[in-house]
C-alpha positions in Angstrom: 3.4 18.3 -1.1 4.3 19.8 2.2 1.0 22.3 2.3 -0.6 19.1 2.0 0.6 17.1 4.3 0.2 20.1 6.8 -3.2 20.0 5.8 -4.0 17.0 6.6 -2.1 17.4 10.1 -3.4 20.1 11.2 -7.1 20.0 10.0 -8.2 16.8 8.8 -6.6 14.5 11.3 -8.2 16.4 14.2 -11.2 15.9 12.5 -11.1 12.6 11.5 -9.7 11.5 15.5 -12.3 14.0 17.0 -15.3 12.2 14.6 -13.7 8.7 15.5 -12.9 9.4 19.5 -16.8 10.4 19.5 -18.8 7.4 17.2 -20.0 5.2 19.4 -22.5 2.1 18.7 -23.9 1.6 21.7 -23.0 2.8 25.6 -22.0 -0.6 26.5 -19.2 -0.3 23.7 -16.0 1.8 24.8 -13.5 3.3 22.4 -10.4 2.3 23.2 -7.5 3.8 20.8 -3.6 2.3 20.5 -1.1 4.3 19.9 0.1 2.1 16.8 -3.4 2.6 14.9 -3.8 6.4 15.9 -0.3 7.0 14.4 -1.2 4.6 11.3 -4.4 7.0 11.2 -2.8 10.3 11.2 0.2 8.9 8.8 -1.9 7.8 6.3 -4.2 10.7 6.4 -1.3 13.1 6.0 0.6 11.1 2.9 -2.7 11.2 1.1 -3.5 14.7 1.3 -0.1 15.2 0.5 -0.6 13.5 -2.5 -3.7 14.5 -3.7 -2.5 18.3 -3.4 -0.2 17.0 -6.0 -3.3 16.4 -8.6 -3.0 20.7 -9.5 0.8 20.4 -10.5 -0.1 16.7 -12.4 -2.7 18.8 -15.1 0.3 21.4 -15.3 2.1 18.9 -16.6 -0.2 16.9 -18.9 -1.1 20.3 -19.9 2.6 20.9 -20.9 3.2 17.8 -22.7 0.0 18.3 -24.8 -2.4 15.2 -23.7 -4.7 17.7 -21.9 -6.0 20.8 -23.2 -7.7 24.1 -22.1 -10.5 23.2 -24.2 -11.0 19.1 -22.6 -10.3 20.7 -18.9 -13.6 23.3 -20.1 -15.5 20.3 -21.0 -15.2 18.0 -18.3 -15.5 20.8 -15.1 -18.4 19.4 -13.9 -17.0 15.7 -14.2 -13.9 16.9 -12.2 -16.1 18.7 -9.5 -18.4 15.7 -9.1 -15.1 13.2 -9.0 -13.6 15.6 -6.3 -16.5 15.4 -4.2 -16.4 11.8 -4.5 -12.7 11.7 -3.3 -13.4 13.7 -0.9 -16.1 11.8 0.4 -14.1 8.9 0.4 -11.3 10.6 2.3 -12.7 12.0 5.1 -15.0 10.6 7.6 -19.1 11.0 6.8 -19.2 14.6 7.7 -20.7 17.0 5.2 -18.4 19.9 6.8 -15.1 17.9 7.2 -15.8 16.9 2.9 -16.2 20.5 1.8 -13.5 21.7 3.9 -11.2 18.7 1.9 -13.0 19.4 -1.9 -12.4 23.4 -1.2 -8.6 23.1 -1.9 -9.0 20.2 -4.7 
């Protein structure tokens, strides 16, 4: 959980923040960023990648208690890459680079 979380600190928060600081919609529009949301941002980014670094130790443990197989996890590899992608998508902001460098540890 911690390499997670430490992920998501030190790599996709920066990302996300530098990706957000820079979007703009139009030059008469100026970002202006509270403290309360940027902290909310970085928080939540953080417990989630925490979290989703848990997803390896979760098929260890259906793989222990017998509802998940070497044989299904064979089967469905593509399904599980094409679902991580998704997540990943869904995760970061829409940057091809900042999504492969959060499906790469999934």
């Amino acid at each position: 959980f911690l390499t997670g979380v430490a992920f998501g600190y030190f790599v996709l928060a920066p990302l996300s923040i530098q990706f957000f600081g820079t979007y703009r919609v139009s030059d008469a529009v100026t970002n202006t960023i509270a403290l309360d949301s940027y902290i909310a941002m970085v928080a939540s980014v953080t417990l989630w990648t925490g979290i989703v670094f848990q997803l390896p130790l979760a098929i260890m443990v259906l793989t222990r208690l017998g509802l998940v197989g070497p044989a299904v996890l064979r089967t469905y590899r593509r399904h599980a890459f094409v679902g991580l992608l998704v997540l990943s998508a869904v995760l970061t902001p829409p940057d091809v680079v900042s999504q492969v460098i959060v499906a790469g540890p999934l």
